[in-house]
N, C-alpha and C positions, 0 to 999 in steps of 0.2 A: 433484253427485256423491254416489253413493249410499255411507254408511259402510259399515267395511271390518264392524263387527259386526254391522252388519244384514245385509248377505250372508251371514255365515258363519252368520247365524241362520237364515236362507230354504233354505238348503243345507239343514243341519240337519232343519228343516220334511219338507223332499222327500224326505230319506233316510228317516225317521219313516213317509213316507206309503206310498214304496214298499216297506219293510220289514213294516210291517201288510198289504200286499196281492200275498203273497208270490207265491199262484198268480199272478193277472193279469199281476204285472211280469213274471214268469219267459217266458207265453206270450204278452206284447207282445215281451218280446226274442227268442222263439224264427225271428223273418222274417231277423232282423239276424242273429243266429247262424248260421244255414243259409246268407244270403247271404255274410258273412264266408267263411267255411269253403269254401265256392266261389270264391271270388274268389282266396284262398290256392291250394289247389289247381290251379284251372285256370292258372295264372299258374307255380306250381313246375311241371306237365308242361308246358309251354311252354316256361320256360327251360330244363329239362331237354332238349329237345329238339333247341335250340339250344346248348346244347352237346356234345350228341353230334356234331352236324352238324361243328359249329369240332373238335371231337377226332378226329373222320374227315379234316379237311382238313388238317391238319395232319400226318397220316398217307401223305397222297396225295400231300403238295403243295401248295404253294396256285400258283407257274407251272410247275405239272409238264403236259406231254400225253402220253396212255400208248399206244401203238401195241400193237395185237394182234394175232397170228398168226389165219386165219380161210380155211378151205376151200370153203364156200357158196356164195362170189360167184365163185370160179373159174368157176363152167360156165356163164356168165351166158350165155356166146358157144358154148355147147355145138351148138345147130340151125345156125348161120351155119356153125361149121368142118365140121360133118356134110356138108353142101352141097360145101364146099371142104378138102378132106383136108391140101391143104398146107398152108394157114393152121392149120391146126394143130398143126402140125409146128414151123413158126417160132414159135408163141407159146403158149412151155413155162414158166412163173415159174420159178424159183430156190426164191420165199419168201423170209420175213424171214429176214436174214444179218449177220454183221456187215460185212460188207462195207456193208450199210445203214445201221447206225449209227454206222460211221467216219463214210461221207457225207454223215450229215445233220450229222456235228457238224461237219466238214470245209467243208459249200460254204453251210450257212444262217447272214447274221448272227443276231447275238440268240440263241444257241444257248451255254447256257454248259456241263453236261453231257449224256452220255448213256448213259444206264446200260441194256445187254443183259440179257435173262436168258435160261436155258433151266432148263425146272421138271419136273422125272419123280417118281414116285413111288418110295420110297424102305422097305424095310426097315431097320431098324437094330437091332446089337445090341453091348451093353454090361453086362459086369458079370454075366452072364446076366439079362439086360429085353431083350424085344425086343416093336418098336413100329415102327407106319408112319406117316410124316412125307414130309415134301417135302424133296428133294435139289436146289435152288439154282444155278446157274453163273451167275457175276456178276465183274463187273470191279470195284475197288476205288469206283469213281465209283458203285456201287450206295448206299454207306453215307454220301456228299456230296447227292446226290442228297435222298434220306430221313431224311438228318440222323440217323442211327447215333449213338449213343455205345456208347463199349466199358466194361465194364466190369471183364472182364480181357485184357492181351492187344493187339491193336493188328490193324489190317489185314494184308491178304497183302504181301509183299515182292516184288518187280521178279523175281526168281529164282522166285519160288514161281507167279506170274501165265504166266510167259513160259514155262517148262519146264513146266507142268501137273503142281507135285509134289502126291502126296497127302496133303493141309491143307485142314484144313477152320476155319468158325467159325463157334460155336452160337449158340442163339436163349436165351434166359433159362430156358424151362421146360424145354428138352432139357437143362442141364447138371443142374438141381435133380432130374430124374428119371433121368438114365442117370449121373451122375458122383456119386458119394458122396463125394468128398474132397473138402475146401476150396477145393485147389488144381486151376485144371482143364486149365492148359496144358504139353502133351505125351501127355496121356492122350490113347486110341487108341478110336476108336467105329468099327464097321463098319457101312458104309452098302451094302449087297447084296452084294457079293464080291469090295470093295475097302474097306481099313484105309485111317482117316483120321487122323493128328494135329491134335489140335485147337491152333489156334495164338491163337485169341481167344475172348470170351465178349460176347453184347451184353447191353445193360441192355435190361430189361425195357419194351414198349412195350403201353399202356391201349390194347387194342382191343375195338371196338364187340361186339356178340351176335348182331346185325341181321346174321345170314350173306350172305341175300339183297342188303342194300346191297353190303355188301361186296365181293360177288364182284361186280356192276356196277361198282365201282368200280376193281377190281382188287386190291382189300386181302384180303390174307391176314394170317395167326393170328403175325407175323412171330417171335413167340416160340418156337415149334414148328419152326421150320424151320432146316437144315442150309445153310450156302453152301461155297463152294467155287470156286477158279478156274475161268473160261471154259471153260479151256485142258484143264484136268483131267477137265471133263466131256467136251470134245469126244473126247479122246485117251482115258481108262479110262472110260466109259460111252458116251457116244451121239454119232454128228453126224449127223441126218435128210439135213444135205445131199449125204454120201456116199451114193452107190448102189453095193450087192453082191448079191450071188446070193440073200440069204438075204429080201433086202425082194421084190425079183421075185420071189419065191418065193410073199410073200405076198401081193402085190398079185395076182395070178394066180390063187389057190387063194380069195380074198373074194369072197362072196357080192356077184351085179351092186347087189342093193340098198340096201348097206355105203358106207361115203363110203372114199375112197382113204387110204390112209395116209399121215398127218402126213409133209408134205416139207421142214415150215418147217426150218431151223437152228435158228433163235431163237423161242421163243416169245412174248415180250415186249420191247419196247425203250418204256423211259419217258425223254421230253427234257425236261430239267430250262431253263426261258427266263429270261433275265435281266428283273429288274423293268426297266418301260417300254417291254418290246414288248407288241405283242396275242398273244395267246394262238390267238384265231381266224387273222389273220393266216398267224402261222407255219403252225399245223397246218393251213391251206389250203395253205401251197407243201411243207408236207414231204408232203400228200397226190399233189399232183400229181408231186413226182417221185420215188414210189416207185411209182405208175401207170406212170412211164416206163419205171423199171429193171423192174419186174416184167412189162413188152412189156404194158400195160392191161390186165392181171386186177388187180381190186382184191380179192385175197385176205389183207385186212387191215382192222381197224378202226381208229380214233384217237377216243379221247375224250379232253374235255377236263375233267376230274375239279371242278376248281373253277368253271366254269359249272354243273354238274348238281346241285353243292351249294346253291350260293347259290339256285337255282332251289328248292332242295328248303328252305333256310331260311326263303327267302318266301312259303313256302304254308302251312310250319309258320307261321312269325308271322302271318301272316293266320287261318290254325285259330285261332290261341292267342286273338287278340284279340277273336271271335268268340264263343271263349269264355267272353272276360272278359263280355262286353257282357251274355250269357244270364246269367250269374251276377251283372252287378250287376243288372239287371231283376230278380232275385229280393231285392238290397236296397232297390232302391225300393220293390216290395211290402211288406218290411220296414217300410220307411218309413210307406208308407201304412198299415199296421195301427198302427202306435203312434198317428199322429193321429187315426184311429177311437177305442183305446181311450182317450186323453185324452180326448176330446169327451166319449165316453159317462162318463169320470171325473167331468168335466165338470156334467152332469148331476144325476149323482149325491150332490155335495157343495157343494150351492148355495147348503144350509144355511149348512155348515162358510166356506162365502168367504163369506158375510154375515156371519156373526160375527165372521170375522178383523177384518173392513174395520170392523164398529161399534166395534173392540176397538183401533182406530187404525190398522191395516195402508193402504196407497197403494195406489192401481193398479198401481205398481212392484216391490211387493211379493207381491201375487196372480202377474203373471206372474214373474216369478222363479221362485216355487214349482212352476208349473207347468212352466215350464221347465227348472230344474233336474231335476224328475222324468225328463222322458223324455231329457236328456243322460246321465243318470245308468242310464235301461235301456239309449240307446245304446250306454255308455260298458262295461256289463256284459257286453252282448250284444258289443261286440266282443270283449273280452278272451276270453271263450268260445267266439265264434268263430274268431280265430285259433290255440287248445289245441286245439279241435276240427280244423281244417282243416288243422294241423299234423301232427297224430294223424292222420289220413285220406292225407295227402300220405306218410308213413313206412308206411303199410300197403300203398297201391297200390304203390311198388316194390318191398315185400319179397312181396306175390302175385301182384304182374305181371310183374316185373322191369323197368317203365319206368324210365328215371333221373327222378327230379325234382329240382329245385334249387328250396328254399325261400331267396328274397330277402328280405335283411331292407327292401327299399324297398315288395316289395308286400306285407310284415309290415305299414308304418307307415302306406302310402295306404290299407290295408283300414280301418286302425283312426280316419284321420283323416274317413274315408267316415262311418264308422257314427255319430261325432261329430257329423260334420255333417248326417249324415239326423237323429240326436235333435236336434238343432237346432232344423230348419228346420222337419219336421214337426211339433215341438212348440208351436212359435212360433204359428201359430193359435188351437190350445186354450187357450193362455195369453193370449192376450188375449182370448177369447171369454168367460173367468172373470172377467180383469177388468173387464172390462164391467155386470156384474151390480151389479144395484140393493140397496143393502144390506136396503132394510128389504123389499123385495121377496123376498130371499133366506131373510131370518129371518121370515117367514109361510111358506116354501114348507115345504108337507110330503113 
């Protein structure tokens, strides 16, 4: 067993040595640093990624499937009814209704909500602010669904849903911008040419930037947006499913190469599945019988939010890991330069290890020395590398706006890496030194 003072003298030695050859250690550590410093990085935009994904799901749903209103596929059977006038007569859709999403909550097991919407664009004005935002109809099963918290205030009332009174409840950034008082329930916002009482406020929800996901997904800015009973939109604003003089009017007067005017009712129905069905499953039978109801126009899509994620996690974690791999290859070359420059150290002080060894040092003693040196660049070069890749990770989101999440797990494996590359690599030049014939050594010039 080697004494504990003669270790901490070898130490000693290697700090000495690398201290006098300030440039060379600095540019043996500069492989290690660089690699470090990537490894941090690409590891924080990676988990950054992945939690964006998990904060999007959680958003959507994790057994939510979202049904969309969709006019495209109606004319699938356009040339067949051309042919036969009547078939086209009998198969006119409706659109999505609620009459749809009674039913599917009504005849699917495994169906535990289902939350409708209908979404219009919305002036508001408050306080004198006026802003456009999204005007909402939803059933109280919107806020179960997406798992709502309030944070003043409380959902609509059985009176308030069923009579379509004017009640509305805000999103977090519509109260902090159109309500200046504390208190915000009773206060009165006009949404196009009808007064609303606001009867609740929700807490604020962390949404993504990534617009593009989002609208794939169906995620909106839920902060920005106004709700309002079903019943209040159908009755004081809109219900596409009524037809009057003034829609014929416009269907009629649109230009042939115009698509037809929105007939859906609803523009959205999300069904909320109880853990332990399939997700695919269901959304195959709630496909097939809204093909039914709607006499087979599939003027509707269904996606299913948490396959597309998870799909979208595993290509991120495949990126990410991909990335790790190019970034540690740049620590091995790390590696491999420190055991060049040892070797070539090596060399260099053939003299100086002949002397130690006539002066009583062991072969256990040379490598130590030697060894200790390059754990000791490793040991540097990580610490610099992970300030540096730290420093690099806090820049790229504040200029790119990526999220990164620095871990303190790939903090400790960077740093246990670079250890271990001073190591391993060093572990050759160090025995290559002790190996040296002493009196051979103290003749070398």
């Amino acid at each position: 067993m080697i004494p504990k003072e003669r270790l901490i003298s070898n130490i000693f030695v290697a700090l000495e040595s690398v201290a006098s050859n300030k440039v060379r250690s600095v540019l043996t550590a500069l492989g290690i640093i660089f690699g470090v410093a990537a490894v941090i990085t690409m590891l924080a935009i990676g988990k950054g990624a992945e939690k964006e994904i998990m904060s999007q799901m959680e958003l959507v749903g994790v057994n939510n499937i979202i049904i969309n209103s969709t006019q495209s596929s109606s004319i699938k059977n356009k040339s067949s009814d051309a042919i036969n006038p009547s078939a086209q007569q009998k198969r006119i859709s409706t659109g999505l209704s609620l009459a749809d999403a009674e039913n599917i909550l009504k005849t699917i097991p495994g169906v535990e909500n289902v939350s409708p919407e209908i979404i219009i664009d919305s002036k508001v004005i408050s306080h004198g602010i006026i802003n456009s935002t999204k005007l909402i109809g939803i059933t109280n099963d919107f806020f179960n669904v997406f798992d709502f918290q309030f944070k003043q205030g409380g959902s609509f009332t059985k009176e308030q849903l069923e009579k379509g009174l004017p009640v509305c409840i805000i999103g977090n950034e519509i109260k902090n911008k159109f309500i200046r008082t504390e208190k915000s329930i009773g206060q009165k916002i006009k949404c196009n040419d009808q007064w609303l009482t606001v009867v609740g406020v929700l807490d604020a929800k962390e949404i993504s930037s990534e617009a593009k996901k989002q609208e794939e997904l169906g995620i909106r800015n839920y902060n920005q947006d106004i709700y309002i009973p079903i019943q209040t939109m159908l009755i004081r604003y809109q219900n596409r499913s009524l037809i009057n003089q003034e829609i014929i009017f416009r269907q009629r007067m649109s230009p042939p190469d115009q698509p037809p005017p929105n007939y859906h009712q609803l523009d959205k129905i999300t069904v909320k599945v109880a853990s332990g069905f399939e997700l695919t499953e269901i959304s195959s039978i709630i496909s097939r019988m809204l093909l039914r109801r709607h006499l087979e126009f599939a003027d509707y899509t269904i996606i299913i939010p948490e396959q597309l994620l998870r799909q979208q996690q595993k290509a991120k974690r495949v990126f990410s890991i991909v990335l790790a791999v190019i970034a540690g290859i740049s620590l091995l070359v790390g590696g491999i330069g420190i055991m060049n420059i040892m070797l070539a150290s090596v060399l260099e002080r053939i003299r100086e290890i002949g002397l130690r060894i006539a002066l009583g040092a062991k072969q256990i003693d040379i490598i130590q020395q030697f060894l200790f040196e390059s754990v000791i660049i490793g040991v540097v070069g990580g610490i610099i590398g992970i300030l540096f890749g730290s420093l690099l990770t806090v820049l790229i989101q504040y200029f790119t706006g990526i999220e990164t999440v620095i871990s303190p797990l790939s903090i400790v494996l960077a740093f246990i890496v670079a250890v271990g590359i001073g190591l391993f690599f060093g572990l050759a030049p160090a025995k290559r030194a002790a190996k040296q014939d002493p009196i051979s050594s103290l003749r070398h010039e």
